[in-house]
TIRO-2110 file (N, C-alpha, C; in Angstrom, 1 decimal):
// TIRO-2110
-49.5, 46.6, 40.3, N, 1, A
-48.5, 45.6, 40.5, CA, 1, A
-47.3, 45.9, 39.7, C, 1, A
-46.1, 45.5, 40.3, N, 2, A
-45.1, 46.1, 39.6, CA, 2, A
-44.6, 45.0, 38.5, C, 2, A
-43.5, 45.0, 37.3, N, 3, A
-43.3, 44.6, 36.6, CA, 3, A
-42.2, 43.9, 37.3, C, 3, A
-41.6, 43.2, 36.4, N, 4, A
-40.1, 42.8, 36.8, CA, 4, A
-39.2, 43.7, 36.8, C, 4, A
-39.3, 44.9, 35.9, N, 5, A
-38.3, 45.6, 35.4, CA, 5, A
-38.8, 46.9, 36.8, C, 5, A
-39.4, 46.7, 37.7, N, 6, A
-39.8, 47.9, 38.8, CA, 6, A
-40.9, 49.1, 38.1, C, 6, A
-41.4, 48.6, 36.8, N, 7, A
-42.4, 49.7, 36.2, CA, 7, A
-43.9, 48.7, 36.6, C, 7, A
-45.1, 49.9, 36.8, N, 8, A
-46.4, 49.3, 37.1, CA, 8, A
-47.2, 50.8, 36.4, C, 8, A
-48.4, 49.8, 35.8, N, 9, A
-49.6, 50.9, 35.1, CA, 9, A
-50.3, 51.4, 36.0, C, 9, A
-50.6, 52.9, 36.0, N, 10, A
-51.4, 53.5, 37.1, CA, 10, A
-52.6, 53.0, 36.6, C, 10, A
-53.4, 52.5, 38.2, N, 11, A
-54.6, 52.4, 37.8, CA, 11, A
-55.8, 53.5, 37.5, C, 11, A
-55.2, 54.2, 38.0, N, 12, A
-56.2, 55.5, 37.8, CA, 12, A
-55.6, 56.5, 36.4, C, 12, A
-55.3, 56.7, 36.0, N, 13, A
-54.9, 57.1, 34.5, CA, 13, A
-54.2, 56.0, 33.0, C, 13, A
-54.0, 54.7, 34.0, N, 14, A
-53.0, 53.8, 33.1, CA, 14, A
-51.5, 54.6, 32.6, C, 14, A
-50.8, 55.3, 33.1, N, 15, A
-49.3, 55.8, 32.6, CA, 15, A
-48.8, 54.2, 33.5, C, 15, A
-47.4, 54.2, 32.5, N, 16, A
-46.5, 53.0, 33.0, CA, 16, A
-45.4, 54.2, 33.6, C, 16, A
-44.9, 53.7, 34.9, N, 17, A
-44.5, 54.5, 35.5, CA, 17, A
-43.5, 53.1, 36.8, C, 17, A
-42.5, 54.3, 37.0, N, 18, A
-41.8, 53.3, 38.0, CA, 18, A
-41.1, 54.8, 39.3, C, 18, A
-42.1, 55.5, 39.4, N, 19, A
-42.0, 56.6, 40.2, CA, 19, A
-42.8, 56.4, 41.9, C, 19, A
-42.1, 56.4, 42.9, N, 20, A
-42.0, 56.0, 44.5, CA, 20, A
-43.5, 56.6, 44.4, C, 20, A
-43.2, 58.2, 43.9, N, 21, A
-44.9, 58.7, 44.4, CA, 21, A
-45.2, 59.0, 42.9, C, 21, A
-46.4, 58.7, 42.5, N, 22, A
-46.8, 59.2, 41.1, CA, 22, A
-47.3, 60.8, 40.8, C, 22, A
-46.4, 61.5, 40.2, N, 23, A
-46.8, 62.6, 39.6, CA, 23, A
-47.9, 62.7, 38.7, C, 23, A
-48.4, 61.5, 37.9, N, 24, A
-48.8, 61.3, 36.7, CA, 24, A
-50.6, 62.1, 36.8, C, 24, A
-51.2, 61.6, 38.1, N, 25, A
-52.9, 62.6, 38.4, CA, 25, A
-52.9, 62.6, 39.5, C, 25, A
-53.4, 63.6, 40.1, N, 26, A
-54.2, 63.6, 41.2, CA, 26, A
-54.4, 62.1, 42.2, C, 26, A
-55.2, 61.3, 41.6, N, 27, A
-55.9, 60.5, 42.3, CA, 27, A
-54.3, 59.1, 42.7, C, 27, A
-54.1, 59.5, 41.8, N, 28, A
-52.8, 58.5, 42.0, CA, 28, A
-51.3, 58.8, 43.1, C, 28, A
-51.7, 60.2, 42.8, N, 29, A
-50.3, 61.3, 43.9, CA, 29, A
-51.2, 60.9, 45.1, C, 29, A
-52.9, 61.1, 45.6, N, 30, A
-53.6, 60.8, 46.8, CA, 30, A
-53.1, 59.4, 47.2, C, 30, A
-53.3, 58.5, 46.5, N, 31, A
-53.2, 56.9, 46.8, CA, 31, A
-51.6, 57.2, 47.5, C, 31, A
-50.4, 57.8, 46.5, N, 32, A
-49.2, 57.0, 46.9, CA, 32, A
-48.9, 58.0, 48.1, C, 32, A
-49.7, 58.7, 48.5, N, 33, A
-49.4, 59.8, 50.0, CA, 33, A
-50.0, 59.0, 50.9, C, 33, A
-51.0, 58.2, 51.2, N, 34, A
-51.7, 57.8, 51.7, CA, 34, A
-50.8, 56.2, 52.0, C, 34, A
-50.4, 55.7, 50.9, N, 35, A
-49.2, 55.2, 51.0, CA, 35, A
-47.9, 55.1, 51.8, C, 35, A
-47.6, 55.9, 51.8, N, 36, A
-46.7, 56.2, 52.3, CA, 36, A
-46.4, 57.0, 53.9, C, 36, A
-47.6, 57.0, 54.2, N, 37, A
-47.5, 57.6, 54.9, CA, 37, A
-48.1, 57.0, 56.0, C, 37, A
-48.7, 55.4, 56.0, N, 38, A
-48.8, 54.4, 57.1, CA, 38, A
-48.0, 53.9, 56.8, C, 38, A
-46.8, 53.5, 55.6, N, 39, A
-45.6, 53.2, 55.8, CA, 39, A
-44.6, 53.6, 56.9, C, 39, A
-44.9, 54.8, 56.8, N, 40, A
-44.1, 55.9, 57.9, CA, 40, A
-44.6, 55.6, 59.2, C, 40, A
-46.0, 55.6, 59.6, N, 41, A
-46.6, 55.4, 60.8, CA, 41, A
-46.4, 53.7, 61.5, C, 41, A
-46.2, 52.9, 60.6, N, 42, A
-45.9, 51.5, 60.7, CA, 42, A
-44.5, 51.5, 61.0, C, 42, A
-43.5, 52.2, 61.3, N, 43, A
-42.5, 52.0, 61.2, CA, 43, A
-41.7, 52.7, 62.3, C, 43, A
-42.6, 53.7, 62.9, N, 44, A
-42.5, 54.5, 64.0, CA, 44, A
-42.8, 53.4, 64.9, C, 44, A
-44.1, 52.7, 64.6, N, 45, A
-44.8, 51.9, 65.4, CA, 45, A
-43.2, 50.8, 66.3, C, 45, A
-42.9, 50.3, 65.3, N, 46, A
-41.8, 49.2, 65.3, CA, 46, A
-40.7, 49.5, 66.2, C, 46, A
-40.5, 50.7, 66.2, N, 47, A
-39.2, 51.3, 66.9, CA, 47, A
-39.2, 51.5, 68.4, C, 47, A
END
């Protein structure tokens, strides 16, 4: 969850981070691709 200030702790390593896709591990770069990418699919949908 993000902060007020747009920063959130990764759950999977804990870095405080305010990065769209997380660089920070593996498991967290998986989440925010996975993320993003029914973002993208949801949005095609719409159009």
């Amino acid at each position: 969850m993000r902060d007020s200030d747009g920063f959130y702790n990764c759950e999977f390593c804990g870095c405080h981070t305010n990065a769209y896709s997380r660089a920070c591990c593996e498991k967290g770069r998986e989440a925010d691709n996975k993320r993003n990418k029914l973002v993208r699919e949801k949005s095609k949908d719409a159009t």
